[in-house]
C-alpha positions in Angstrom: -173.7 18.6 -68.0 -170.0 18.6 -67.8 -170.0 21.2 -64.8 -172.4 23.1 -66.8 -176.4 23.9 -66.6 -178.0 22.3 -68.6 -182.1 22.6 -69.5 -185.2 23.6 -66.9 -184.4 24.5 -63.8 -186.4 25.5 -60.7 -185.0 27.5 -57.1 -187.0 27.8 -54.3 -186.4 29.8 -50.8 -185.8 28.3 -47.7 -189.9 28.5 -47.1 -191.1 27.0 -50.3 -191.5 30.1 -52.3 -190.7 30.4 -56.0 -187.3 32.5 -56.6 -186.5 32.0 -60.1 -186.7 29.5 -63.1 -185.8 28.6 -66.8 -183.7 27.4 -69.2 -179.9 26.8 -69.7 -178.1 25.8 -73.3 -174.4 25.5 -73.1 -174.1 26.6 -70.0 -176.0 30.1 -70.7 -180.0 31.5 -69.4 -181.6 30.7 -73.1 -185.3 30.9 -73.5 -188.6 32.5 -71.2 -187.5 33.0 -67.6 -189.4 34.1 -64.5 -188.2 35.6 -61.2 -190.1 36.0 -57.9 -189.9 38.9 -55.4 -189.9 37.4 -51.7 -193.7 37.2 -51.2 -194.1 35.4 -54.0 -195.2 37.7 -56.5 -193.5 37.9 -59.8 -190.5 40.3 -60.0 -189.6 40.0 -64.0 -190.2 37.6 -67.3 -189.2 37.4 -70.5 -186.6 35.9 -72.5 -183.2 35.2 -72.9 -180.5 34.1 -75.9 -177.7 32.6 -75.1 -177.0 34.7 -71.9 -178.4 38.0 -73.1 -182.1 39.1 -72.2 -184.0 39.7 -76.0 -187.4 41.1 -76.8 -190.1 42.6 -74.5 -189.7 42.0 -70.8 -191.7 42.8 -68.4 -190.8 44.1 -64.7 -193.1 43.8 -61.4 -193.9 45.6 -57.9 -194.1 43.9 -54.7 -197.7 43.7 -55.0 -198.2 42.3 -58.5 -198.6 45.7 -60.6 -196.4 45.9 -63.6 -193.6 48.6 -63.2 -192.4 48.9 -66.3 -191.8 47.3 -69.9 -188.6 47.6 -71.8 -187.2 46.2 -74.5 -183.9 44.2 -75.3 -181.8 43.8 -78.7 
């Protein structure tokens, strides 16, 4: 929208595997967001507002176990 993102949006590697998606407002990350290590497992969710991470995310190993949790203000 106007040389900015704008709602969902989805990347994939080069082999079909997830690498990140969510949400854009005015041009900013805004709501839940996932990223994806290289093998596919998740890397990190949680949310953003207005290009600042908020709230309770959580962070992933390689193999799927949850490294950590931190919060955001």
């Amino acid at each position: 929208k106007e040389g900015e993102f704008a709602g969902e949006w989805h990347w994939n590697r080069e082999n079909g595997q997830p690498l990140q998606h969510g949400n854009f407002t005015e041009g900013k990350q805004h709501g839940y967001w996932k990223r994806y290590h290289d093998n596919g497992q998740l890397m990190d969710e949680g949310e953003w507002n207005m290009g600042k991470r908020t709230g309770e995310w959580k962070f992933y190993n390689k193999d799927g176990t949850l490294r950590k949790v931190q919060k955001f203000k």
